[in-house]
N, C-alpha and C positions, 0 to 999 in steps of 0.2 A: 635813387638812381633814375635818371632821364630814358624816357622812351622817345623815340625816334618817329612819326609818321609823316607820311608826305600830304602838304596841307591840304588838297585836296579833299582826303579822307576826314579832315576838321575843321572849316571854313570859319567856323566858329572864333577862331586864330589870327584868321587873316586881317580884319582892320586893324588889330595892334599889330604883328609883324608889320604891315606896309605904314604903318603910321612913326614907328621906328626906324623903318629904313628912312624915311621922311626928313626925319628929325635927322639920325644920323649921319645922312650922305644930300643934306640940306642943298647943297652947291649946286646938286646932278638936277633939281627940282626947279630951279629958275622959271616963274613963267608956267609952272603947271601949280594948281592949287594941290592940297591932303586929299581932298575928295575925288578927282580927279586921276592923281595918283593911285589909292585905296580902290577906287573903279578897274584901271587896267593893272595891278596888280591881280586883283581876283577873277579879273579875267585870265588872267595868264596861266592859273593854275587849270584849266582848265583847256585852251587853246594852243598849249606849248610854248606859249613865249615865256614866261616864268616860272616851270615849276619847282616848286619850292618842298625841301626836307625842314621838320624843328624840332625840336627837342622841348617835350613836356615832361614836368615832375608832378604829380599830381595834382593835372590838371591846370598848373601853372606853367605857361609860355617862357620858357629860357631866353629862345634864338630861333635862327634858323639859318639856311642856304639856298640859291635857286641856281639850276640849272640853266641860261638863259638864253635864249638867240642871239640877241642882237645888245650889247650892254655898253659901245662905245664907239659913239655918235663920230662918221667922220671911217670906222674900221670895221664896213659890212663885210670888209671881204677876209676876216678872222673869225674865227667863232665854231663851234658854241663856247660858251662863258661861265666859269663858275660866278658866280655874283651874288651880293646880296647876303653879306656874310655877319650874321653881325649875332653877341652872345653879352646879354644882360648884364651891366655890372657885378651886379651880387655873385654871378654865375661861371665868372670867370678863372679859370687859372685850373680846372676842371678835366680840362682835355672834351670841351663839349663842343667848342667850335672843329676840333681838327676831327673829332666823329661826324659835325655835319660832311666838312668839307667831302672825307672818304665818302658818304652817304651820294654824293652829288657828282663823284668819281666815279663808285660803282656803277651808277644808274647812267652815265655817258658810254661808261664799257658798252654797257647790255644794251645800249643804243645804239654800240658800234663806231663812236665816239673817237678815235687814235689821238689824238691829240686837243687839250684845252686850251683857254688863255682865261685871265683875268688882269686887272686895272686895281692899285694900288698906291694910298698917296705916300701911305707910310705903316705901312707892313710888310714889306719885298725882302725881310731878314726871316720874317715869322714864317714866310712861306718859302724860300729859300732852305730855311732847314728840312722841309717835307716833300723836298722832290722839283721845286716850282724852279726853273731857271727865268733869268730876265732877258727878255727878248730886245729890247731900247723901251731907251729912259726919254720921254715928253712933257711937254707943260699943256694944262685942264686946268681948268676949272682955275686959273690963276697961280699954279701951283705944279709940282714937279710931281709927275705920276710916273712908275714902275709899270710896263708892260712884262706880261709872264706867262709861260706856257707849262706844260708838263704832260710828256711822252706817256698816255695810259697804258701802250702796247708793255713797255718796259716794266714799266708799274704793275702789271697783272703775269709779269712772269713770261708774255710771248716773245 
């Protein structure tokens, strides 16, 4: 069973989480190197631009989620961002991403957070099912991306 901390507290985590997002979401990276990347990622856990929740099994890296400022270049004046969502092959089908995501929800409440967004090229069903309405539909990255928000106040019962 996966434990939950915020990476923060594991650093140890951090150049493979950022070097997966890397790989993963290749497109967003254009123009900045891994190293580069891995630098203000682990900065972030620290300065509040990225913090990030993940999910370890024994010591082995699942996934993770970050809480984010600023995650879509062009839409400062949205935010904060669940981002950075992303759960290891092997590890999937688990219910470990939708424990990050809440993870990354809770911590926006307790921030005082009322309302999220997130950017999506092609999961706007997945999250759709957990609350996420779609705000407009745009083109990134070459490609038709899912704008989405989700009412915490609602979500937490207020």
């Amino acid at each position: 069973m996966p434990q939950f901390f915020w990476l923060h507290e594991h650093m140890e985590h951090c150049p493979t989480m950022a070097a997966w997002l890397y790989e993963q979401f290749s497109y967003e990276y254009v123009g900045q190197s891994l190293a580069e990347w891995q630098h203000e990622f682990a900065a972030g856990q620290h300065n509040g631009a990225w913090p990030s929740v993940v999910a370890v099994d024994n010591g082995q890296l699942l996934g993770g989620a970050a809480l984010a400022n600023d995650d879509l270049p062009g839409r400062s004046d949205l935010g904060p961002w669940l981002a950075c969502v992303f759960v290891t092959p092997q590890a999937r089908g688990q219910g470990i991403a939708e424990a990050l995501v809440e993870k990354v929800c809770e911590r926006a409440r307790i921030e005082g957070v009322e309302r999220l967004y997130l950017h999506t090229q092609d999961r706007a069903d997945y999250y759709a099912k957990r609350g996420w309405v779609t705000v407009e539909q745009f083109e990134r990255w070459g490609k038709p991306q899912s704008l989405m928000s989700r009412d915490l106040r609602a979500a937490s019962g207020q």
